[in-house]
N, C-alpha and C positions, 0 to 999 in steps of 0.2 A: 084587258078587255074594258072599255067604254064604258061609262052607266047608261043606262034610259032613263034616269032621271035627267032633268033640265039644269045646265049651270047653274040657278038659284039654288038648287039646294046640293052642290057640292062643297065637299068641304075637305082642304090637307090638315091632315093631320102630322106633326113633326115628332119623329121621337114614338110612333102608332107600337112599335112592340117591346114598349118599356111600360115597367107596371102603371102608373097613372095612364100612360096614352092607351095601352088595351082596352081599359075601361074606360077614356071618352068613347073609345072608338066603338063601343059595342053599346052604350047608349045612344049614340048619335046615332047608329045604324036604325034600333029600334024605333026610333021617336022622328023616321023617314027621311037620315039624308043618305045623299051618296058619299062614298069614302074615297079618298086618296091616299092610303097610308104609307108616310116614310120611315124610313127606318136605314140605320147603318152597320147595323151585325152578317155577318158570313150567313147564318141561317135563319131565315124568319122563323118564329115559335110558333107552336101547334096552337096558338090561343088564339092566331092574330090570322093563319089558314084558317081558321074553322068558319071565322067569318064571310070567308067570299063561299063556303062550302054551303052555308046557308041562305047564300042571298048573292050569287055570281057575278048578277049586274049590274049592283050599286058599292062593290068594294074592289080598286084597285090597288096595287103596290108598286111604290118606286123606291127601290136602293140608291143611296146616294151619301155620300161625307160631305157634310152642311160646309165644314171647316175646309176642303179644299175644292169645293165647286165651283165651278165659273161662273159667270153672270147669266150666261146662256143654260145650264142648267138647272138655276133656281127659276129662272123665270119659264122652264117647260116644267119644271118641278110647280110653281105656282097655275098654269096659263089654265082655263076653262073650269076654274072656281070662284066660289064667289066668297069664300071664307079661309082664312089661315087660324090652324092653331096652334101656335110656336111652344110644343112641349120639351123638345128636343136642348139638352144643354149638358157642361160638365161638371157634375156631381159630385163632388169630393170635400174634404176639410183638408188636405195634402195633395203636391203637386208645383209642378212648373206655372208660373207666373204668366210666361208666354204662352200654354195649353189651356188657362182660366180664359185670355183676353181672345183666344181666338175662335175658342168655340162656343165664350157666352157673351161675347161682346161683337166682335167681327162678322161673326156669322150673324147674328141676328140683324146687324146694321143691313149687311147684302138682302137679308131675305126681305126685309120694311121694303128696302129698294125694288127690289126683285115682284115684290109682292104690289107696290103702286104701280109699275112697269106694265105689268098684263092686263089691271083695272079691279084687283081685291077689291071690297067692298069694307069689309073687318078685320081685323088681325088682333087675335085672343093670345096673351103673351101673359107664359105659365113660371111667373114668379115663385118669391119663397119668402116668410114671415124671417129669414134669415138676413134680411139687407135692412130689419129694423132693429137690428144688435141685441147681444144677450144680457143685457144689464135686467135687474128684479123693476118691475114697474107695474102697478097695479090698475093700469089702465091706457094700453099702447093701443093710441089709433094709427090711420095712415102718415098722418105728418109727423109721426115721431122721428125724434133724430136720436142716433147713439151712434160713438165713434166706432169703425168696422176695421179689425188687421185679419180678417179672414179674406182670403182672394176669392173662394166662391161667394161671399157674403159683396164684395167689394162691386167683382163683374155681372153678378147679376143684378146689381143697383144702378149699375153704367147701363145695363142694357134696358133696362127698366124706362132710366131717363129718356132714351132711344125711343124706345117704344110712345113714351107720352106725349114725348115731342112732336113726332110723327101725328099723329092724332090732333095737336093742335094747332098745327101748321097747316091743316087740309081748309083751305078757301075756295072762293069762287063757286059754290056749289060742290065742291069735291066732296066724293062719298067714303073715302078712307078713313075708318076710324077704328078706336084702338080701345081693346079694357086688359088692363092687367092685375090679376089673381096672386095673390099672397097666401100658398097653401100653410099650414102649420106641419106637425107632426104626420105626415099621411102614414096612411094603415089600412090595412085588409088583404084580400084572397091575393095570390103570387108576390106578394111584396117579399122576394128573395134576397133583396139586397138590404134588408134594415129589420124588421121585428123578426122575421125568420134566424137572423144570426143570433138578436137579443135570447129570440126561443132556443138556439142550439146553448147560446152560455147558463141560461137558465138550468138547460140538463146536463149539463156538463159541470154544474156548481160552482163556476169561476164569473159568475155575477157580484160585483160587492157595492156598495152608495161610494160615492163621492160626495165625503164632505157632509154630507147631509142627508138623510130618505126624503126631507119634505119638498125639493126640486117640483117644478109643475110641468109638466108634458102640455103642450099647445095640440091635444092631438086633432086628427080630421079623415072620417072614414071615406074609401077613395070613390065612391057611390057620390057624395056630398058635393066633392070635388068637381066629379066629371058633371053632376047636376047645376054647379056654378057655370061652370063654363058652357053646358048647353043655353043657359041664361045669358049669357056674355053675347050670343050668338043674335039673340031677339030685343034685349032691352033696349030702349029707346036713345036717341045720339045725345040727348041731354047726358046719359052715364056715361059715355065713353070719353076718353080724355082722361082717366082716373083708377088707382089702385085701389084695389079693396083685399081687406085680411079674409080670410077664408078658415076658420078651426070649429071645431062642433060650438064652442062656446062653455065649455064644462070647464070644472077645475080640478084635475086628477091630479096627482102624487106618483113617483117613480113606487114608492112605497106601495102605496094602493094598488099599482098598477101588476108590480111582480107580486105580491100577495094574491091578486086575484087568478092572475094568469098560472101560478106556479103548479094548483093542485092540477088546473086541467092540465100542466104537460105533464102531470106523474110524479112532480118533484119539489122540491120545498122552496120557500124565498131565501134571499140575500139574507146574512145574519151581518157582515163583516159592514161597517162602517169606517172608510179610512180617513183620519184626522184630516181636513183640509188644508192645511202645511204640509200634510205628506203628504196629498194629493199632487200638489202644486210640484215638489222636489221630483217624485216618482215622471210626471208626465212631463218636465223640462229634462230629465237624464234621458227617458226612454223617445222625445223627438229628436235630441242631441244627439244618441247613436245612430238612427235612422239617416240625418243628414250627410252622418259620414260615410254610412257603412252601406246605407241601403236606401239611397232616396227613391228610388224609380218603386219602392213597395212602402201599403203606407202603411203607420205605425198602429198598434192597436189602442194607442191612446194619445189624442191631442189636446192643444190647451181649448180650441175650439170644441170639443167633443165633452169638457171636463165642466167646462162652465154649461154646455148648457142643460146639463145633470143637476146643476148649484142652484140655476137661475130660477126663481118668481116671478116669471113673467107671464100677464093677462093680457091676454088681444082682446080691442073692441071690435066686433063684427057688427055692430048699428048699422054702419054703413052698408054693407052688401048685402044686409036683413030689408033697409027700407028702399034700396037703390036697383040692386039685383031681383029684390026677392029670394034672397038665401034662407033657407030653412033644413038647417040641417037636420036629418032625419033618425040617424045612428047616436043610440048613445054608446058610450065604448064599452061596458061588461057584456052588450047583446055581439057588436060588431069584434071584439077580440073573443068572445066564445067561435063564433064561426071562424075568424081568425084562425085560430090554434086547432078547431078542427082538419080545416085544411091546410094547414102545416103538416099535421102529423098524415094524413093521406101523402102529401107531396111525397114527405121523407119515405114512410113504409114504401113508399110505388120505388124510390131511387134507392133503397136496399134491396130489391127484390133480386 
């Protein structure tokens, strides 16, 4: 179904019923645009229906694999908006080399293309504070450099450059331009696939530090997030052309973090601390079998996963605070209380 609203204020959305895109997707809706939401699962999620349930003729859906789409069907995938928001990528710290390059790097190259093809105006590309490596540094802005052997960490910093490029290559009066968003730790309501698992090992008591309890979480509630990138969509062309980190800004502790969360699941915090040499032995054995035994399933512990448990690392957000206007608004004991509340609703509803 069509919107009635005017091209000006439509907007696709990539990746619409994955936890961050739900929630651009339902602040965008409120704050008056129209929606185009893509997505590539078998079933759309009752989160992402409810949206057109409330408001029919400002949110549509296209199913579509970003990875093997044609040029013709990015550009009816893009055609009669005036904004892209590239949230759409592949998520993992394990995996094929060739599945990193195709769905975070190739695809997003087609869609830049696909996307000046029809006449975009903007193209909001939904990075990760992960392409600026996990070394301890007590003050990571945009230009930091650290060496990257993680393939998500690698191809979303190939696609990143894409994206920048794009943006500063537009002359002549051309109106394409580009901001890219460096989320931290995101967190809040259906995040099924990251603090909801941490919540299941927390009650299952098979949580333990690595190395250290004093690790710092870069976290960023996914409210904060989607309220960046509604920003991304208005701020003036002097921003665009540039990355900005995106995390509350806070300095929490894995410690702090399971201490606080524990009572509200019911259950105690981590007690075990494992020596950081054992850490290191334990998660080179257990990627080692995986590679032989079971690569297509990924391990439950990588060297990617383990450092960034170890690391001290502080992002500067100055930049999307005086540029954006970021202001993030969640601090994490209010935003992981609700958290955990609706976690535990999720679960009770899928025991019933």
């Amino acid at each position: 179904m069509s919107s009635t609203k005017s091209n000006s204020k439509r907007v696709l959305i990539t990746g619409a019923s994955g936890f961050l895109g739900g929630h651009i997707a339902e602040l965008l809706l409120q704050q008056g645009y129209a929606l185009r939401c893509h997505y590539r699962r078998a079933v759309l999620p009752s989160f992402l229906k409810q949206l057109r349930e409330r408001d029919n003729t400002d949110v549509e859906y296209r199913r579509l694999d970003l990875a093997t789409a044609t040029m013709s069907d990015l550009e009816a995938l893009c055609e009669n908006c005036r904004y892209v928001i590239h949230n759409a990528s592949y998520v993992s710290d394990w995996g094929a080399r060739k599945k990193f390059q195709l769905f975070n790097v190739e695809a997003t190259r087609r869609l830049l293309d696909a996307s000046r093809a029809v006449g975009i105006q903007r193209f909001v590309y939904i990075s990760s504070i992960a392409v600026l490596g996990l070394k301890s540094h007590p003050a990571i802005t945009e230009e930091h450099r650290s060496r990257l052997s993680n393939l998500y960490s690698i191809t979303k910093q190939q696609a990143e450059q894409l994206v920048i490029k794009a943006s500063k290559t537009a002359t002549n009066g051309a109106s394409f331009l580009t901001v890219t968003l460096r989320p931290g730790s995101i967190y809040g309501p259906r995040d099924t696939s990251t603090y909801y698992r941490v919540f299941d090992a927390l009650r299952g008591g098979y949580m333990a530090y690595l190395g250290t309890t004093e690790g710092l979480i870069p976290l960023v509630h996914c409210a904060d997030v989607a309220q960046a990138v509604a920003s991304s969509l208005t701020v003036g062309a002097e921003a665009c052309g540039a990355a900005y980190n995106i995390t509350s800004g806070e300095r929490v502790t894995f410690r702090e973090l399971f201490e606080y969360v524990a009572p509200l699941l019911g259950c105690r915090p981590p007690r075990l601390v494992i020596p950081l040499w054992l850490t290191y032995i334990i998660t080179l054995l257990i990627m080692g079998i995986f590679r032989l035994l079971f690569y297509s399933a990924t391990p439950p512990l990588t060297l990617f996963r383990m450092r960034s448990m170890i690391g001290k690392r502080i992002f500067d957000i100055q930049r999307a605070q005086s540029v954006l206007g970021f202001k993030p608004q969640w601090d994490w004991r209010t935003g992981f209380r609700l958290t955990v509340e609706e976690y535990m609703q999720h679960r009770q509803s899928a025991n019933l």
